[in-house]
N, C-alpha and C positions, 0 to 999 in steps of 0.2 A: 409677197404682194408686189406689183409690178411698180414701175414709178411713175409712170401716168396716173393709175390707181391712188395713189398715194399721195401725188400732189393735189388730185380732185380733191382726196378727203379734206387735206390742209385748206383749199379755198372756200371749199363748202361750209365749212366749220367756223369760217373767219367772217361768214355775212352775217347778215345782223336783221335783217327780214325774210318776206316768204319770197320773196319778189326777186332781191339778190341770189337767193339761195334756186329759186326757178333760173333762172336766166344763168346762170353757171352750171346747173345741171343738164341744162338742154344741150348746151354749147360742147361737153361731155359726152353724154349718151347719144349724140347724134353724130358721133364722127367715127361710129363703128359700123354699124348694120344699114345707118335709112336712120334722114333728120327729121325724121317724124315722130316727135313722142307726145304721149298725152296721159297725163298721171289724171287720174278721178277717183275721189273719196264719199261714199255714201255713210251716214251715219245719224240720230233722231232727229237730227235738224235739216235735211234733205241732202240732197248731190249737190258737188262740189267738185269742178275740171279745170284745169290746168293744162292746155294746150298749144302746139303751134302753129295745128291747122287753122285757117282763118276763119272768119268771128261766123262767115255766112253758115260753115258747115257745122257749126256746131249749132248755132239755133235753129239749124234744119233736121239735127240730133235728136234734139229736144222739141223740136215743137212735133214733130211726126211721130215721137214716140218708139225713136231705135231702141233705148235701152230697155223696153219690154220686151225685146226680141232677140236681142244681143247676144249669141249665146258664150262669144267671149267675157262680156261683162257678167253676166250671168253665171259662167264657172267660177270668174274671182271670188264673186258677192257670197252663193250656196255651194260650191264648189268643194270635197270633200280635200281635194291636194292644195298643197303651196307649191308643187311644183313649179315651171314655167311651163308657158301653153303657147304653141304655135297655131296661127291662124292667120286668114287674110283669102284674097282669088286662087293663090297656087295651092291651098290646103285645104279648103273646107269643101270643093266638090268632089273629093276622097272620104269626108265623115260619115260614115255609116249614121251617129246619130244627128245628123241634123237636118231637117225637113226642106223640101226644095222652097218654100217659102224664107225661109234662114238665109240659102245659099245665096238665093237672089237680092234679099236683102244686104248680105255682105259683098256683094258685088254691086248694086245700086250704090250703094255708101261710098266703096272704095272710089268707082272709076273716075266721078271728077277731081281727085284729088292724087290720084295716080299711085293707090296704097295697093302693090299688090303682097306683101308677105309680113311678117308683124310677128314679134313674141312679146309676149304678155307676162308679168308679173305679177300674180295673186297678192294681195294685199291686207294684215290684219291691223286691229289697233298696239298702238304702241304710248297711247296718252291714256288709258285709263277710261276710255268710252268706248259703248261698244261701235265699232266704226270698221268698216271694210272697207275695201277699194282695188286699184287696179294700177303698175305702170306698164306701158307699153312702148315698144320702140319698131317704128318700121318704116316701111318707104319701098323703092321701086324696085328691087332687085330682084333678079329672076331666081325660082326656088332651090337650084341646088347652091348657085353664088349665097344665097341668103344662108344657106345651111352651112356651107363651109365657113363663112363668116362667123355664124354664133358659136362653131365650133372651137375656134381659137380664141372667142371672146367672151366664154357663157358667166362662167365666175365672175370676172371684173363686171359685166352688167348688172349680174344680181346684185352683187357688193353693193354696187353703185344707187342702183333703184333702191332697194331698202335702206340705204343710209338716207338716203333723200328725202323718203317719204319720213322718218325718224325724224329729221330734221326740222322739215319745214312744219309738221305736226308739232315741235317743240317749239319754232315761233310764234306761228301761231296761237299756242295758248300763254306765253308770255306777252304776246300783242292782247288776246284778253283778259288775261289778267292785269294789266297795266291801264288799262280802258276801265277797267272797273274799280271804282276809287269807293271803295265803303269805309261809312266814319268807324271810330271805336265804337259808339253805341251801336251800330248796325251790327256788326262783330260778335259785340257783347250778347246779342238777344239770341241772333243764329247760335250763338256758342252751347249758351243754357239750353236753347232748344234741344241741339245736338243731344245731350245731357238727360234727357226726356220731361224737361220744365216747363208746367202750361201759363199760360200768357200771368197768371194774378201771381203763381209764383217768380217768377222774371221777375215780376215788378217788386216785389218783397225783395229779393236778392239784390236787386240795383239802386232801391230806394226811389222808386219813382212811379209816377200813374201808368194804371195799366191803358189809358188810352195813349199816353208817353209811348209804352214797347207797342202798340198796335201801331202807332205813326214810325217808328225805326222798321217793324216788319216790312211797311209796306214801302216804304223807302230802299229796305233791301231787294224786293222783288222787285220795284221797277231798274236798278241798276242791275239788276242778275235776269232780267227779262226772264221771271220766272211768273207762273200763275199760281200758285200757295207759296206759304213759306217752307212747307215740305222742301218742295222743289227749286226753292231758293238755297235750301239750305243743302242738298244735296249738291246741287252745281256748285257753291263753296265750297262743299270741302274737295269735288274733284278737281277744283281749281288752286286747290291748298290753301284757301284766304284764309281759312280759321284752322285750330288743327285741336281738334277734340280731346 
């Protein structure tokens, strides 16, 4: 492993948010290929991006409805490889599969931002939800520069992107699990639940009214923003609050 590699890892590992841990990876992945990167996480609670392009083009992403058409975001998400995926102007009007609607759309997208070449990182979960996503790195370079570059640099990118995406998905849910503050009784009810105990046995078990565990129940849902305690009690334990 090389020692730029290796220092990243050291710096990356030593932040303490998503935010520190973004801004030290861009600063990284951008001083090889093109400072253009843009990680995005889709997973049951919607899309989620992380970018350096500016704020216009991404809600111009989103409100037009690119990522329906995306067919890079789209190999990440259903995409049968992890490989890495080249894409951008210099590649995709060579794609046998992709429709001249596609191409133009990756070309509409790129040009006011001056994206012409981009490799792509496939993305899986690494926290225990099912969660896909994507990093990508690219910027202006003309296609065979761009290829010679990846050439000398493809490992340390990957390295790099997957640690990242590892990471910041571990602070993440350290940031919510720390935001979600459930008392012992809250605990206690999801626990028994766990357990498969219906509401009047709980209350046997704890010594107290079963409209007592009906009020911890829903005290837990609102703090686990969940709508049953089913599903209160599932997001606990993928958040390890209780442990069965």
């Amino acid at each position: 492993m090389d020692n730029r590699l290796t220092d990243f890892l050291h710096r990356l590992q030593a932040t303490t948010t998503p935010e520190e841990a973004w801004a030290v990876a861009t600063a990284f992945l951008g001083s090889f290929v093109g400072d253009i990167i843009t990680y995005g996480t889709v997973d049951r609670d919607g899309m989620v991006f992380h970018t350096t392009l500016p704020d216009w083009w991404m809600e111009e992403y989103t409100e037009e409805g690119y990522a329906a058409h995306d067919h890079a975001f789209s190999h990440a998400l259903y995409g049968d490889s992890l490989q890495p995926y080249l894409f951008g102007v210099a590649f995709d009007a060579e794609r046998r599969d992709l429709t001249a609607d596609q191409v133009r759309l990756v070309e509409a997208a790129a040009t006011d931002v001056e994206i012409r070449t981009s490799l792509l990182f496939p993305l899986r979960s690494v926290t225990g939800t099912e969660q896909a996503g994507s990093f990508v790195v690219g910027g202006n370079l003309k296609r065979q520069e761009f290829l010679a570059g990846v050439d000398d640099c493809l490992p340390t990118l990957q390295i790099a992107a997957l640690y990242t995406h590892w990471h910041i998905q571990t602070l993440k849910r350290q940031r919510a699990i720390d935001e979600i503050r459930l008392s012992p009784r809250e605990r206690e009810v999801l626990l028994w639940l766990s357990k498969g105990l219906r509401t009047d046995q709980i209350a046997y078990k704890l010594g107290i009214a079963r409209v007592t565990v009906d009020l911890h129940f829903a005290n837990g849902r609102r703090k686990l923003k969940a709508a049953t305690r089913e599903q209160a009690l599932a997001k606990a334990l993928a958040l390890n609050l209780i442990q069965p």
